[in-house]
C-alpha positions in Angstrom: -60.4 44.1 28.3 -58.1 45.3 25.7 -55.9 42.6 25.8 -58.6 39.7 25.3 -59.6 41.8 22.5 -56.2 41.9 21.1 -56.3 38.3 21.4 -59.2 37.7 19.7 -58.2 39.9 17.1 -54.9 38.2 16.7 -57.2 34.7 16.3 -56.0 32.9 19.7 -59.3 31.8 20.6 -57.9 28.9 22.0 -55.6 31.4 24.4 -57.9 33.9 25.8 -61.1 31.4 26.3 -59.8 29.8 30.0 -59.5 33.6 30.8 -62.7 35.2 29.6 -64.2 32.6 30.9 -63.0 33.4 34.5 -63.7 37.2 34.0 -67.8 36.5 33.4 -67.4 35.7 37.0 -65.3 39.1 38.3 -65.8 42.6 38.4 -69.0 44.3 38.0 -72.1 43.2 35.8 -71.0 45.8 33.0 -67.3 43.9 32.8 -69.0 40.8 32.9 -71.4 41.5 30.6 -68.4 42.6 27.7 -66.5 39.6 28.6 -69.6 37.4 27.5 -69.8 39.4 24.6 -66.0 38.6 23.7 -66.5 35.7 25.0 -69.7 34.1 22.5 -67.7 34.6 19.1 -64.4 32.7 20.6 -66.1 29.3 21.6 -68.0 29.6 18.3 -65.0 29.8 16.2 -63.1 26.9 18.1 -66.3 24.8 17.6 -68.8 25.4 20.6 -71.1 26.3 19.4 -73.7 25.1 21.9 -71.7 26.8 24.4 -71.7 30.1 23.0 -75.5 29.5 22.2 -75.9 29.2 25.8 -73.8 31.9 27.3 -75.4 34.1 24.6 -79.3 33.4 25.6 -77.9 33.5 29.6 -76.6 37.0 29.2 -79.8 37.7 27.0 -81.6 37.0 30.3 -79.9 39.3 32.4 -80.5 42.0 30.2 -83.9 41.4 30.1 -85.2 43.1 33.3 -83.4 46.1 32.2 -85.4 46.8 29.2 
C-alpha cells in the first residue's frame, strides 16, 4: 500500500493504475476498499473521469450496508 501511495505521490498515475487496479480484486475487503480509494484520484488525473466516477459510487455501495 505504501508503495502505490508513493507512486501517486511521486505523480506516476499512469504507473501504478494497471496495479491498483488488480489489487481492488485481492486481499480482504478493507485492502480493497484503500486501493479504490487510491485508486479514484489516479484515473481522474490521467483523464477518466467516468471511471473514477464509477469505481467511486461502486465502492460507495459496498459501504452502504455497513452504515
Amino acid at each position: 500500500m505504501a508503495r502505490f501511495e508513493y507512486q501517486i505521490h511521486l505523480g506516476e498515475f499512469t504507473a501504478v493504475i494497471p496495479e491498483l487496479e488488480a489489487a481492488t480484486n485481492e486481499g480482504d475487503a478493507a485492502y480493497r476498499l484503500n486501493c479504490a480509494c487510491l485508486l479514484v484520484p489516479a484515473l481522474a488525473a490521467v483523464g477518466r473521469e467516468l471511471d473514477a466516477i464509477a469505481l467511486a459510487n461502486a465502492s460507495r455501495r459496498t459501504l452502504q450496508p455497513l452504515a
